[in-house]
PAMARSE-341464 format. One line per 4 residues: for each residue z negated, y negated, x of N, C-alpha, C. Coordinates in steps of 0.2 Angstrom, whole numbers, plus 5000, padded with zeros to 4 digits. Each point is the difference from the previous one (the first is absolute). Example, Ala and Ser with C-alpha at 12.3 -4.5 7.8 and 13.67 -1.06 7.14 Angstrom:
// PAMARSE-341464
4961,5028,5066,5000,4994,4996,5000,4994,5004 ~ 5004,4995,4998,4999,4994,5004,4997,4995,4996
This chain:
// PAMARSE-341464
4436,4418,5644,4996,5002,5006,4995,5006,4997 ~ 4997,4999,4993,4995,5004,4998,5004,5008,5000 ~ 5005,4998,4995,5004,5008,5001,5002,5004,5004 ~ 5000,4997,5008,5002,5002,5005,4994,5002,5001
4994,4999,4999,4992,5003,5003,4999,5006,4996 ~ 5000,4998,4993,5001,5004,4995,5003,5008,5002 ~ 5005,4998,5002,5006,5007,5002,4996,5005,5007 ~ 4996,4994,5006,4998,5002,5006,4993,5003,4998
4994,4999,4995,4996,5004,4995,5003,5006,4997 ~ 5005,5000,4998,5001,5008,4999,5003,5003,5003 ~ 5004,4998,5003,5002,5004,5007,4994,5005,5003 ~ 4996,4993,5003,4995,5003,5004,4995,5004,4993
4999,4999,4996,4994,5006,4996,5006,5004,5000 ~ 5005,4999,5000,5002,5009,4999,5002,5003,5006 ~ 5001,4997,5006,5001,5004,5005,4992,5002,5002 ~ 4996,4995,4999,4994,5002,5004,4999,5009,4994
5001,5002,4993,4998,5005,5000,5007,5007,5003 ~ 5004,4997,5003,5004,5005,5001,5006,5001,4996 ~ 5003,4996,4995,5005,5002,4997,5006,4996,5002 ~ 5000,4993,5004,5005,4997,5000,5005,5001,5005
5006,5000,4998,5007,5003,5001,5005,4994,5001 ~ 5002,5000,5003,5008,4993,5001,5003,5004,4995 ~ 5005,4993,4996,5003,5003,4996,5006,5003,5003 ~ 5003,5003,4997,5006,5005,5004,5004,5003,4992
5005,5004,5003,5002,5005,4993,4998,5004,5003 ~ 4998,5006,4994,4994,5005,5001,5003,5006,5006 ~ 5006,5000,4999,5004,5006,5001,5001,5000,5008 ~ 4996,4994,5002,5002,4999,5008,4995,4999,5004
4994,5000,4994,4992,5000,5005,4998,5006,4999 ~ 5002,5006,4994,4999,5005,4998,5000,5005,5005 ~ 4993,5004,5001,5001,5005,5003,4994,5007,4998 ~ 5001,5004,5002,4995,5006,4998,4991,4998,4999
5000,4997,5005,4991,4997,4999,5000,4993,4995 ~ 5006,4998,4998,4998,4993,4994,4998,5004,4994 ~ 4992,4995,4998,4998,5003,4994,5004,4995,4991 ~ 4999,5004,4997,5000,4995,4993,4999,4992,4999
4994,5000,5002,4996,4994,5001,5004,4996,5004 ~ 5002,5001,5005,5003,4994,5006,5007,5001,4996 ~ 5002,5003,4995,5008,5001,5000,4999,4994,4996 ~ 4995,4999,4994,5000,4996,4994,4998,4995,5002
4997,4997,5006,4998,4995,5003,5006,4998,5002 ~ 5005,5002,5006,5007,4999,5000,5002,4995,4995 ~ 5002,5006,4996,5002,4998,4993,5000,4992,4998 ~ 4993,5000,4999,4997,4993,4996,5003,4994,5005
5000,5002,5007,4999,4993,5005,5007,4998,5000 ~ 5005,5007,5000,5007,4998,5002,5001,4998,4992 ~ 4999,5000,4995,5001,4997,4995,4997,4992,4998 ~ 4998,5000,5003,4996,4992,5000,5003,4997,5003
5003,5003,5007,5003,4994,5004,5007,5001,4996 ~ 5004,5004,4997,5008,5001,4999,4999,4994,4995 ~ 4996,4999,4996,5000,4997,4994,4995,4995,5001 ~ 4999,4996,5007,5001,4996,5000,4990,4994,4996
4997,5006,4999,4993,5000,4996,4996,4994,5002 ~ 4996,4994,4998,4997,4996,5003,4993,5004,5001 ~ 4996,4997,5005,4993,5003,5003,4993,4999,4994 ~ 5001,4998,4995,4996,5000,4994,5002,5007,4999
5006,4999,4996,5002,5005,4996,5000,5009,5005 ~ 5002,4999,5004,4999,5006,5005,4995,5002,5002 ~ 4993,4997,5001,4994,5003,5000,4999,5003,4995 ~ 5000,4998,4993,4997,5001,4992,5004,5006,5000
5008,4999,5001,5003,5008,4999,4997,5006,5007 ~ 4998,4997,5005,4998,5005,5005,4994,5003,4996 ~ 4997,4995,4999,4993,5003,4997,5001,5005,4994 ~ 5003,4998,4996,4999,5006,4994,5005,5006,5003
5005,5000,5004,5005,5007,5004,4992,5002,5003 ~ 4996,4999,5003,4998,5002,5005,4991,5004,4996 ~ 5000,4996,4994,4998,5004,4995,5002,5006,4997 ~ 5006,4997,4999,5003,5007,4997,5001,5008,5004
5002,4997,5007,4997,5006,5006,4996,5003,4998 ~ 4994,4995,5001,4993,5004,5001,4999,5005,4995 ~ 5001,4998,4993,4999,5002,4992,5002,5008,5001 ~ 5007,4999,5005,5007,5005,5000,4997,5007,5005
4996,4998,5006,5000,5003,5005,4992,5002,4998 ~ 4995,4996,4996,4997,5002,4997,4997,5006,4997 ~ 5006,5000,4995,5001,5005,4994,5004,5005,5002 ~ 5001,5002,5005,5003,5006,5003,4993,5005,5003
4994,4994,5002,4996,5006,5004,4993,4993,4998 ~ 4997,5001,4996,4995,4993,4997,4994,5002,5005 ~ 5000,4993,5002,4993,5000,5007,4997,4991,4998 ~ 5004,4997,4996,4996,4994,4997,5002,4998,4993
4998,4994,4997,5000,4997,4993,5007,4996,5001 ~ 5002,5003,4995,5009,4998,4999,4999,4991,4999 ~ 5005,4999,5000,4999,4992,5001,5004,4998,4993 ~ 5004,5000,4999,5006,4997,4992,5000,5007,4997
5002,5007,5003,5001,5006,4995,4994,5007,5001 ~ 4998,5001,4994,4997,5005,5001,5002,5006,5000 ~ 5001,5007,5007,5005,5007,4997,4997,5003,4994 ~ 5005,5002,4996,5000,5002,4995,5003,5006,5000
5003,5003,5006,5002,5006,5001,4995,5005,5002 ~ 4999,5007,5000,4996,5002,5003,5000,5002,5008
């Protein structure tokens, strides 16, 4: 029961900021206005559900993916304090 709440808390924090997506293959929700972000969000969900991932373990993984976005999306155009990686590029 806890896991199943678990799964409905991150559903909703991540839809409430905009990024959550139904899992699907990508190549069929893909269209000229999908950005990056929603493509690796895809990614992440339909890979949790193909494999079958229990609701501890899939939030911990949603949370460090969705770290690693931000680090990603970040360090492309820096407007906040990276979270795990510092750019190191110019």
């Amino acid at each position: 029961m806890r896991g199943k709440v678990a799964i409905r808390v991150l559903g909703a924090l991540l839809a409430s900021v905009g990024v959550l997506v139904a899992p699907g293959p990508m190549g069929a929700q893909a269209s000229s206005e999908t950005n990056v972000v929603t493509q690796w969000n895809r990614t992440l969900l339909s890979a949790l559900a193909t494999a079958g991932t229990p609701p501890p373990a899939a939030i911990r993984i949603g949370a460090i993916v969705q770290a690693a976005v931000f680090d990603a999306v970040n360090g492309i155009e820096p407007h906040y304090t990276a979270i795990h990686v510092a750019p190191a590029a110019p």
